[in-house]
C-alpha positions as CSV (number, residue, x, y, z in Angstrom):
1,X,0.0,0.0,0.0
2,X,1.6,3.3,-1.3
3,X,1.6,6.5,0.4
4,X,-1.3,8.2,-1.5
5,X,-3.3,4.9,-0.7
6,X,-2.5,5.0,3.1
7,X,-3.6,9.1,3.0
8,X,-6.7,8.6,1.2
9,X,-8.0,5.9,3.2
10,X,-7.0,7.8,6.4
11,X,-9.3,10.8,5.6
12,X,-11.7,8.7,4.9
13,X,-11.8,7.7,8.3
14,X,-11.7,10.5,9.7
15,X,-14.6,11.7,8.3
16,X,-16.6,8.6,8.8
17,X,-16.0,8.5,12.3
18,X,-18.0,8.2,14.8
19,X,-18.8,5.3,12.0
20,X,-16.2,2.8,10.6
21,X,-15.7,3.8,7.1
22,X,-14.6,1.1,4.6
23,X,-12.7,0.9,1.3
24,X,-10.8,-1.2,-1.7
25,X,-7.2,-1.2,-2.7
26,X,-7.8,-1.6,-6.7
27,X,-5.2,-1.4,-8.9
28,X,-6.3,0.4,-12.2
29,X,-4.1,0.8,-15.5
30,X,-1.2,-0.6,-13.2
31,X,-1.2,2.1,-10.6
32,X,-2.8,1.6,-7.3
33,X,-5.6,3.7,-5.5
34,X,-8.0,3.9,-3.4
35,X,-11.6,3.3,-3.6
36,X,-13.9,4.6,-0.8
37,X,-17.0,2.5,-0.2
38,X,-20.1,3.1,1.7
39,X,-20.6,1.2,4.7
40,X,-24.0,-0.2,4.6
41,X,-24.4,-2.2,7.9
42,X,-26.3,-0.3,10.7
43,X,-23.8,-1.3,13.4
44,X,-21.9,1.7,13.9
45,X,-19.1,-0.4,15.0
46,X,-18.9,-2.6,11.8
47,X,-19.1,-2.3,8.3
48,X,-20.2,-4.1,4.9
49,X,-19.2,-2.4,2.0
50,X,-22.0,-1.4,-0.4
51,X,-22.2,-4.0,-3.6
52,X,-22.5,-1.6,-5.9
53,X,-19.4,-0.1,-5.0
54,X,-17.7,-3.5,-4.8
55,X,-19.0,-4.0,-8.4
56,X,-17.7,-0.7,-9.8
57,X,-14.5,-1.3,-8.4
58,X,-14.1,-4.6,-10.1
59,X,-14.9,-3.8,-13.3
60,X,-13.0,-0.7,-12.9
61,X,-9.7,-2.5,-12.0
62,X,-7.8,-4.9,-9.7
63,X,-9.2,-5.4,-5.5
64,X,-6.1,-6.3,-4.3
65,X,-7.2,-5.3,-0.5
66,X,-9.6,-4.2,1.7
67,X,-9.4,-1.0,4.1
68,X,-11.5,-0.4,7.0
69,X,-11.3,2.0,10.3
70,X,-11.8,1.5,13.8
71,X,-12.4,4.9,15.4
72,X,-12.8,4.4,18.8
73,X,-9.9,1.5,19.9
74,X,-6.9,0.3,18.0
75,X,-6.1,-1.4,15.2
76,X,-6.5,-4.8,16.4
77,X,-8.5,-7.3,13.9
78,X,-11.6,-9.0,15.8
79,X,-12.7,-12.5,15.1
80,X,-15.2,-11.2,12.0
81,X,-11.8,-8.7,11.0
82,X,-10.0,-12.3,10.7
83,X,-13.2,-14.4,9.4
84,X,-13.6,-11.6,6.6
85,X,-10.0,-12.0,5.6
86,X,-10.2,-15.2,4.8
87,X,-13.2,-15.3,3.0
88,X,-12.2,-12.6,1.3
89,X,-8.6,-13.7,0.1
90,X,-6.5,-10.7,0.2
91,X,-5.0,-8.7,2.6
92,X,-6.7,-6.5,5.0
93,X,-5.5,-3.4,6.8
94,X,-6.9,-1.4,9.6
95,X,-6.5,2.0,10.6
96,X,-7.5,3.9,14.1
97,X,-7.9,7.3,12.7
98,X,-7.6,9.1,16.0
99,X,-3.9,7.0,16.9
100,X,-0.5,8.1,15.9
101,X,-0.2,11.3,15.8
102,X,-2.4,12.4,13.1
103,X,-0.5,9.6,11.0
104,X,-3.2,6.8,11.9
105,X,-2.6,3.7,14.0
106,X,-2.3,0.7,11.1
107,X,-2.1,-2.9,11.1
108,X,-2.2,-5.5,8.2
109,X,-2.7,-8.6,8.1
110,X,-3.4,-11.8,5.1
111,X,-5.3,-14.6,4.7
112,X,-3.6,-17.2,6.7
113,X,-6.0,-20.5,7.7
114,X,-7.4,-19.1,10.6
115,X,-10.6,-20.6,11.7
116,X,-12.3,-19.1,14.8
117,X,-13.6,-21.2,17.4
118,X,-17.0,-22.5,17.9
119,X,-17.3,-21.9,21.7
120,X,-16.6,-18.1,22.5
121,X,-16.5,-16.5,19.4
122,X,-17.8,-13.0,18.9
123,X,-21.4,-12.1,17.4
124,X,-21.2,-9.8,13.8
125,X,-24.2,-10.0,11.7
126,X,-23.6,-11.8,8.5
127,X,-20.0,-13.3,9.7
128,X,-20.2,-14.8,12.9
129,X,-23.9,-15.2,13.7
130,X,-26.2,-18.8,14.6
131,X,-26.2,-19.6,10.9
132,X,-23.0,-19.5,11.1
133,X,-21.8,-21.2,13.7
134,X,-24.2,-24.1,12.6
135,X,-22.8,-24.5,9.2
136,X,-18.9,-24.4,10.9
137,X,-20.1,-27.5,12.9
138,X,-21.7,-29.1,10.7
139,X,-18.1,-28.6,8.4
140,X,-16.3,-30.5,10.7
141,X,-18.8,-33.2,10.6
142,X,-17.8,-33.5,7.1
143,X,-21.2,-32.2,5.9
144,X,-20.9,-28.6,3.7
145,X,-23.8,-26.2,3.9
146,X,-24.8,-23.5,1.8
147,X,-24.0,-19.9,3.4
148,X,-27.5,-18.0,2.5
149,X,-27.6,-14.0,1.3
150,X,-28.7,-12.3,5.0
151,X,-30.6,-8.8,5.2
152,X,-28.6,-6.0,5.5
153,X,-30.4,-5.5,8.7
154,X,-30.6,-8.1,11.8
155,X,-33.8,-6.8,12.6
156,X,-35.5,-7.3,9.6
157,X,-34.3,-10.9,9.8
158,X,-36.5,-10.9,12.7
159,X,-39.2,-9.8,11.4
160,X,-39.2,-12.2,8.2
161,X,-36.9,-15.4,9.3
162,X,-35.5,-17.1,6.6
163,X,-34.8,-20.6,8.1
164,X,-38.4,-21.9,7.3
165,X,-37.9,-21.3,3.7
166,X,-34.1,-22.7,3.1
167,X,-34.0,-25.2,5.1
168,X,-34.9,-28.2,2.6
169,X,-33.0,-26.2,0.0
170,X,-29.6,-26.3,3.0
171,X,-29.9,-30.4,3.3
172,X,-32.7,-30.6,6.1
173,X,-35.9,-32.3,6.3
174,X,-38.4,-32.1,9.5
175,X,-38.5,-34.2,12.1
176,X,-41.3,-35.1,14.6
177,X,-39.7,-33.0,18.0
178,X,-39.6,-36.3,20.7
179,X,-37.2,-38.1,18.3
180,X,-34.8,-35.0,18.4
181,X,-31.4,-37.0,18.9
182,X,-27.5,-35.7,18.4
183,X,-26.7,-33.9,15.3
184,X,-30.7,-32.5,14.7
185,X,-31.0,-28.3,14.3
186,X,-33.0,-26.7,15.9
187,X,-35.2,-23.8,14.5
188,X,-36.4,-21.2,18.0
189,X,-37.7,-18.2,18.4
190,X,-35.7,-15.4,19.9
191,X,-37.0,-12.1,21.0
192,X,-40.1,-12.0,19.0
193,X,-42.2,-14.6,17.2
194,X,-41.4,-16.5,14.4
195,X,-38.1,-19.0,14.0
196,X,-35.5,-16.3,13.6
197,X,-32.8,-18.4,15.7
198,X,-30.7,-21.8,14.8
199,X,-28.8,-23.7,16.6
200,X,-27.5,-27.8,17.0
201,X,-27.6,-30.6,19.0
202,X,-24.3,-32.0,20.5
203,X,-23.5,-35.2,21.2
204,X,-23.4,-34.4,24.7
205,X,-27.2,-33.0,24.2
206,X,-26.5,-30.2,24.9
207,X,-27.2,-26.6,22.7
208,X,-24.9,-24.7,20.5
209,X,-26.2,-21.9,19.6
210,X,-24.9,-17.8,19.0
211,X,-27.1,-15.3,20.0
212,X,-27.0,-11.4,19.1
213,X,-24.7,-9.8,21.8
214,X,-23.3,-12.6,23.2
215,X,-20.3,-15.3,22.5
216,X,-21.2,-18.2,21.0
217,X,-22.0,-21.1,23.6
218,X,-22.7,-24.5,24.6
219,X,-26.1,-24.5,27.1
220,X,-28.3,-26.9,28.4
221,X,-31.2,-28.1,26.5
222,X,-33.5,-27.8,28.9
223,X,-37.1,-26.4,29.4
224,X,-36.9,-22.7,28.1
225,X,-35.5,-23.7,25.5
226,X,-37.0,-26.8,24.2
227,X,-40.4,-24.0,24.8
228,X,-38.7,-21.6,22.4
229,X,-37.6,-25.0,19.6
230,X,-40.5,-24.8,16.9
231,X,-38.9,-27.3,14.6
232,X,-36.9,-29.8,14.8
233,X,-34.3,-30.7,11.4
234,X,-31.8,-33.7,10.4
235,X,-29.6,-33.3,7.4
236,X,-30.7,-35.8,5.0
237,X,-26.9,-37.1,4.7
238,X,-28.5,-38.6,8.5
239,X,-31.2,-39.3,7.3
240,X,-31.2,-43.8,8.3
241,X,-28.4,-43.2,10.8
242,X,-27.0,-40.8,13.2
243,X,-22.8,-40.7,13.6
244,X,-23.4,-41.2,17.5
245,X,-25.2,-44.3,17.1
């Protein structure tokens, strides 16, 4: 990243802030630049870059990286920083616009195999949230999910819940709820009606499951939330027989 790249994206921080602003490293008729993006998600303390902007930048040039800020702590990536990076493929730098003496506080990092864990991992809409905690299990069960387009908004989610809809198309087919056994998802409801949350069944019995604003955890099963479980799904890889049995 050049010194006109590192400039630009710095001012673009600064103005963004309190919000996190977001941006591409493209490289265009073999010079590099920057290419500021609007930050779409309505977490102040995240981002999602706009897809029309992603779209003009491609077919303008070269992404060769991504650029975000952090303008209220330092430049340290988070779980969804590191997630992001490696679904993205190219290197990622982040800048705290308020650090280093007007210069910026930076740090860059690449894709590198990292894989955040299933117990304790941080909630970010559309990176690390149930769905996707469900599918990451259910990879290292040697069964590969689709990842499903989220609204840009959590809350709309909850209002019109996808799961009802995708699940046969994601591998699942309903089960009657008192044969529920290890490996089964589990469609609740969270915060208001309608199945808006996912989680599995461990062979232990017990619930993992990621809930807005908290880490990711393994609970009980017990009464509140078999009350809140309105379906009950097996991947139809299990269909005959379970792994645990």
């Amino acid at each position: 990243m050049n010194s006109q790249t590192r400039a630009a994206a710095l001012l673009a921080a600064v103005a963004e802030a309190p919000r996190e602003s977001c941006g591409l490293v493209v490289v265009v008729g073999g010079k590099e630049r920057y290419w500021p993006c609007r930050n779409i998600n309505p977490v102040q303390t995240d981002f999602s870059i706009d897809p029309a902007n992603y779209l003009a930048a491609a077919r303008t040039g070269t992404i060769v990286a991504v650029i975000h800020s952090h303008p209220d702590g330092f430049p340290h990536p988070s779980d969804a920083d590191r997630a992001g990076c490696e679904k993205w493929g190219i290197p990622w730098h982040i800048v705290s616009p308020h650090l280093g003496d007007g210069q910026g506080q930076w740090f860059s990092f690449e894709p590198s195999g990292w894989k955040p864990p299933l117990i304790g991992r941080q909630w970010s809409w559309g990176v690390h949230d149930c769905w996707a905690l469900v599918r990451d299990w259910y990879t290292e069960q040697n069964l590969h999910l689709p990842d499903f387009e989220r609204p840009a908004d959590p809350e709309e989610f909850l209002r019109q819940p996808l799961f009802e809809s995708l699940y046969a198309k994601a591998g699942f087919f309903a089960v009657p709820r008192e044969q529920i056994r290890a490996g089964d998802a589990v469609l609740q409801s969270r915060f208001v009606p309608g199945l808006n949350h996912v989680g599995v069944i461990l062979p232990d019995g017990r619930l993992l499951h990621h809930v807005e604003g908290r880490l990711s955890s393994s609970d009980i099963y017990g009464d509140g939330h078999q009350r809140s479980t309105g379906r009950v799904l097996r991947p139809l890889a299990w269909k005959d027989k379970s792994p645990w049995t």
